[in-house]
C-alpha positions in Angstrom: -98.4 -33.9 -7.7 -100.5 -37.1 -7.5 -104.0 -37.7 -7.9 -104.2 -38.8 -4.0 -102.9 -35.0 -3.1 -104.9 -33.5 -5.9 -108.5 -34.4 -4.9 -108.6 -33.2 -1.4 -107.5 -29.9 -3.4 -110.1 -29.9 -5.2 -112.7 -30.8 -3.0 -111.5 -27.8 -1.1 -111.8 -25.2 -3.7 -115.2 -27.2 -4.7 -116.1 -26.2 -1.0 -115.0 -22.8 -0.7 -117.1 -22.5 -3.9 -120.2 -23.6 -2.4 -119.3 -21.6 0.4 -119.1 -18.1 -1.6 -122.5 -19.1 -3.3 -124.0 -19.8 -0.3 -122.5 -16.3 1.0 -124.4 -14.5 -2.1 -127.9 -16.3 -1.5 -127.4 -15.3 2.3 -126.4 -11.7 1.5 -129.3 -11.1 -0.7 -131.6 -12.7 2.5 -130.0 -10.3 4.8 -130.8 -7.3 2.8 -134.5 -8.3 2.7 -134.3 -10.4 -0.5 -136.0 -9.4 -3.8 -139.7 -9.6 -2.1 -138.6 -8.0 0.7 -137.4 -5.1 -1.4 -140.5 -4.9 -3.2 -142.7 -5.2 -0.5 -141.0 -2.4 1.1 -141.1 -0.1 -1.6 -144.6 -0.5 -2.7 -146.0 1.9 0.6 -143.6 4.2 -1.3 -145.0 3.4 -4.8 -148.1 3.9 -3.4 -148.0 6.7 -1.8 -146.5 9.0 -4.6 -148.8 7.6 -7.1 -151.7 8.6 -5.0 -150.6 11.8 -4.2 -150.0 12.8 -7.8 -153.7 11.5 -8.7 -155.3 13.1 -5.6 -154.1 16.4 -6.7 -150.7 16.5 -4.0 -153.2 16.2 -1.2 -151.0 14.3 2.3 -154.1 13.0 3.7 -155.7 10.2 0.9 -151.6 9.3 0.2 -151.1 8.5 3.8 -154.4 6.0 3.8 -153.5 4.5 1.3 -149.9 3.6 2.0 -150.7 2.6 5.4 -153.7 0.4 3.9 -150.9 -1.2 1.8 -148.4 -1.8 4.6 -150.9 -3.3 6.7 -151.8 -6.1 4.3 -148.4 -6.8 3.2 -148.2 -7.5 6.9 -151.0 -9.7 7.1 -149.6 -11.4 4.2 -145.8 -12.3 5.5 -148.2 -13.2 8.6 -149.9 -15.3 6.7 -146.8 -16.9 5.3 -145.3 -17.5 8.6 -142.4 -15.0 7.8 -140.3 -13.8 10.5 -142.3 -11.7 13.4 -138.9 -9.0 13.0 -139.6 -8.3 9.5 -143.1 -7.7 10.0 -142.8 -5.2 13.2 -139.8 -3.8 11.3 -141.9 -2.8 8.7 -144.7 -1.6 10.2 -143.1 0.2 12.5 -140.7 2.2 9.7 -144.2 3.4 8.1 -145.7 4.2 11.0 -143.0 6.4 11.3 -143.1 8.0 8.0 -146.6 8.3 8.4 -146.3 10.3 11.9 -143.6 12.5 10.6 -145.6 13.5 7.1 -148.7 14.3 9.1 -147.0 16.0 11.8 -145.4 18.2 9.8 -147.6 18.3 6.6 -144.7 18.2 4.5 -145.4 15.1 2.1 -141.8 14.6 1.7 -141.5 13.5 4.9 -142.9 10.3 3.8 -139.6 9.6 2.9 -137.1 10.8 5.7 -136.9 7.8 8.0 -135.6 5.7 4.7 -133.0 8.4 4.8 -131.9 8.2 8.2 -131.8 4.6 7.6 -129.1 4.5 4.6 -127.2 7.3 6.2 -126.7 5.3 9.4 -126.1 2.1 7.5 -123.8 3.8 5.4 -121.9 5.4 8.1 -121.1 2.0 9.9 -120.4 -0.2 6.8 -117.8 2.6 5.8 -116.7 2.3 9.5 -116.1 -1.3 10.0 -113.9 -1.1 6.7 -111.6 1.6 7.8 -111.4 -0.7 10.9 -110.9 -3.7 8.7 -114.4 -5.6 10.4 -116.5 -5.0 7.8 -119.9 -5.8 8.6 -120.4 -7.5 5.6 -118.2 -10.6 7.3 -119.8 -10.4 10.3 -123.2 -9.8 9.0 -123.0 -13.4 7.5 -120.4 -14.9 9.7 -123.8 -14.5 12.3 -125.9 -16.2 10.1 -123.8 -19.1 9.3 -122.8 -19.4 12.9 -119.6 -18.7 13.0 -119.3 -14.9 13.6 -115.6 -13.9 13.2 -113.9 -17.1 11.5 -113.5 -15.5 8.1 -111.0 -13.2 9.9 -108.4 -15.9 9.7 -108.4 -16.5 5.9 -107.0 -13.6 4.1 -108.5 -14.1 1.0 -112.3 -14.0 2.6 -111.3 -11.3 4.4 -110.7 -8.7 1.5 -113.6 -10.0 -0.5 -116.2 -9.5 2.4 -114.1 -6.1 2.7 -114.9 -5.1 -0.9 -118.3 -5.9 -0.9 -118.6 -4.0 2.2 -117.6 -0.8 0.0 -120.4 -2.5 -2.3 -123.1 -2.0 0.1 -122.0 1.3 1.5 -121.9 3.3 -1.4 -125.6 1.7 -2.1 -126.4 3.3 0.8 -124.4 6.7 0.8 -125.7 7.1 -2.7 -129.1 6.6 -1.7 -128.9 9.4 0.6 -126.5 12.1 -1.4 -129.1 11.8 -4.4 -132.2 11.8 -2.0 -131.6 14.2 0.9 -131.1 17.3 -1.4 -134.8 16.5 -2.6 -136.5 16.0 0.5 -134.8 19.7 1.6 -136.1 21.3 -1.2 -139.7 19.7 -1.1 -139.4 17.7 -4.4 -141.6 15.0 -3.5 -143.1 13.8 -6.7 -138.8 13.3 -8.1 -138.3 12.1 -4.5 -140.8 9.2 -5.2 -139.7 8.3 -8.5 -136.2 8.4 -7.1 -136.8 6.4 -4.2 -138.3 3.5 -6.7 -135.4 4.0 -9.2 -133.1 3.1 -5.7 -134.9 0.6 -4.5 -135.2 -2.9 -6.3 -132.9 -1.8 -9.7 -130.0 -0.7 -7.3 -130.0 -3.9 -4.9 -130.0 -6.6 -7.7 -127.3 -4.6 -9.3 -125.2 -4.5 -5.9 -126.1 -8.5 -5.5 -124.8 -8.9 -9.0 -121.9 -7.3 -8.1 -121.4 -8.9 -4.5 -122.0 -12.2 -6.5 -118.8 -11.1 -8.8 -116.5 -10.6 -5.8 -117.2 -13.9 -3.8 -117.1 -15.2 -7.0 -113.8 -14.2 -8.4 -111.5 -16.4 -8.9 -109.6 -17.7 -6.0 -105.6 -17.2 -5.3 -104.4 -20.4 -4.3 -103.2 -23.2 -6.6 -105.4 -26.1 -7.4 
């Protein structure tokens, strides 16, 4: 083969490349990113850590956390981060809060984040078994081009297998956490939920980063 059919070759695999680091930086962004992650979990963090030092009393935990979620959101306010994010937010702690002082169950803090992973899990596992997954589509929006990686094969099963990624992050979250929250083990719920949080998304990045990164098929 000659170096005048060689380099558009190459400059193709050099922008699928791009294209699959690109997808990993917008996968991460989509999940919430690493901030995001911690800023989400620190109501969480905050609230268990309060309720341990208060003695397991609801009331001061509740305060607290909702004190913290409140200035996070003045703070992505502040940085001019997306209005979504912010109402999103607010509105899953305002839920958690309702819920824990309705019922007076402190682990109740924590059901909404259930809920959340179980119905995430149950469409990512969904869309695979219908071979969308929502992995594709989730950054086939973002880039603009919703359902384009449907015609290349090779994109296809790697958005599929990071798919499984992502839903057995969230299936996991809830098989280890639901049993907790039903027998009223708030202070290992806590811990738990902080164990799942930011250690368990950069190791699903990491391996979402593997798989668009693995070594394409097609000759060079």
């Amino acid at each position: 083969m000659t170096d005048d059919h060689q380099e558009p070759i190459q400059e193709q695999v050099h922008d699928l490349e791009i294209e699959l680091a690109t997808d990993t930086t917008l996968l991460a962004q989509a999940m919430g990113g690493r901030r995001g992650v911690i800023e989400s979990g620190l109501p969480s963090l905050v609230f268990i850590v309060v309720y341990l030092i208060s003695g397991k009393e609801t009331k001061p935990s509740l305060i607290a956390a909702l004190a913290v979620g409140l200035g996070l959101a003045g703070a992505r306010l502040a940085r001019r981060s997306s209005i979504q994010q912010v109402v999103s937010g607010l509105l899953g702690l305002a839920l958690s809060a309702y819920l824990t002082a309705r019922s007076g169950h402190a682990q109740a803090f924590y059901l909404p984040g259930i809920i959340k992973n179980a119905v995430y899990g149950v469409l990512t596992l969904v869309s695979i078994f219908l071979r969308r997954p929502l992995i594709g589509y989730m950054l086939g929006g973002i880039k603009g081009d919703l359902s384009g990686w449907l015609q290349d094969p090779e994109l296809r099963a790697k958005y599929s297998t990071v798919t499984w990624i992502w839903s057995l992050v969230f299936l996991l979250r809830v098989a280890l956490m639901y049993p907790l929250y039903l027998a009223g083990q708030t202070t290992i719920l806590g811990v738990l939920s902080m164990v799942l949080s930011w250690p368990l998304f950069a190791l699903a990045i990491y391996a979402s980063y593997l798989v668009l990164n693995r070594p394409s098929g097609k000759s060079s």
